[in-house]
C-alpha positions as CSV (number, residue, x, y, z in Angstrom):
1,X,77.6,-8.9,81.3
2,X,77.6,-12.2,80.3
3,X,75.9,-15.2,82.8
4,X,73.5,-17.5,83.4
5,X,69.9,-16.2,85.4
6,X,67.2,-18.5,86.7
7,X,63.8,-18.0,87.8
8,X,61.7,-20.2,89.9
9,X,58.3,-19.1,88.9
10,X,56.6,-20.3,92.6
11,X,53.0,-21.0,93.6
12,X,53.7,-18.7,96.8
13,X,56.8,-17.1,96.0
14,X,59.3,-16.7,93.1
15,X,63.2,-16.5,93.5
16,X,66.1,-15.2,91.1
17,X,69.8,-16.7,90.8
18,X,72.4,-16.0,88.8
19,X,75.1,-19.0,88.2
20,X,78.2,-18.1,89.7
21,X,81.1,-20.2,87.4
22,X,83.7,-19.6,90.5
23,X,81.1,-21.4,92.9
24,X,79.5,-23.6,90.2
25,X,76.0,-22.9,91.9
26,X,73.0,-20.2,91.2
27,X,73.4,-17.4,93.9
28,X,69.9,-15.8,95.2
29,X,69.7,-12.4,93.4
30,X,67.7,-9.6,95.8
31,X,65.9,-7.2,94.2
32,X,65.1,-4.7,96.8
33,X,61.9,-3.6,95.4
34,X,60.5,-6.6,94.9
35,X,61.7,-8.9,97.5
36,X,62.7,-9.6,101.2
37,X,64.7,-12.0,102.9
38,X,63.8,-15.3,104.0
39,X,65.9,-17.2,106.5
40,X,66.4,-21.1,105.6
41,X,69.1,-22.8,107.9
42,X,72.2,-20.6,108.1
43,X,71.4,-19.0,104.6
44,X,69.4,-15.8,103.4
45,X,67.5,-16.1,100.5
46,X,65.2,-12.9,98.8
47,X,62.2,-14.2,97.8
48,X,59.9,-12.5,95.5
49,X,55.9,-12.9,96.2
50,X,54.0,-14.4,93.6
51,X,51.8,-11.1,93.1
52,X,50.4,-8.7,90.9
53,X,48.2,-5.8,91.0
54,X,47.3,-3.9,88.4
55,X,45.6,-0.7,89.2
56,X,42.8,1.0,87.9
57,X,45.3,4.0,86.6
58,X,47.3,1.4,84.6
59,X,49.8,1.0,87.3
60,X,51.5,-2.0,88.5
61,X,52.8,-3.3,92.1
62,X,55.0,-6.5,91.9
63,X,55.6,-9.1,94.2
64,X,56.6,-6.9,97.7
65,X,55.0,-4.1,96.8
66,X,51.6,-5.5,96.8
67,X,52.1,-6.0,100.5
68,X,53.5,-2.7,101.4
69,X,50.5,-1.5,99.8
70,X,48.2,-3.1,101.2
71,X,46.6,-5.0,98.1
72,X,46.6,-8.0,99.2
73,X,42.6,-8.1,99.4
74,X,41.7,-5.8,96.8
């Protein structure tokens, strides 16, 4: 599948786009795992937390998952 995919590598929070050639503009990419909706003006964008935690059995919990886990302050 050939395209164009952008990352905004955020402070707080990171987003994903892919360039749509029809529209000539990057379209928010959700990655349901990872991210959740945020609601700016009439759009919905999925963001993607700046996180990582990497647990002591070698496992890893990106951006959303951190939060539903609860690892936020570990």
């Amino acid at each position: 599948m050939p395209g164009r995919l952008a990352i905004d590598f955020g402070t707080s929070n990171t987003v994903v786009a892919l360039w749509s050639e029809t529209q000539q503009m990057g379209i928010p990419f959700h990655i349901p795992d990872y991210g959740s909706f945020y609601q700016h003006n009439h759009e919905k964008i999925s963001v993607i937390p700046s996180q990582i935690h990497y647990a002591s059995d070698r496992r890893r919990w990106l951006g959303n998952q951190v939060e539903q886990q609860n690892l936020t302050k570990s």
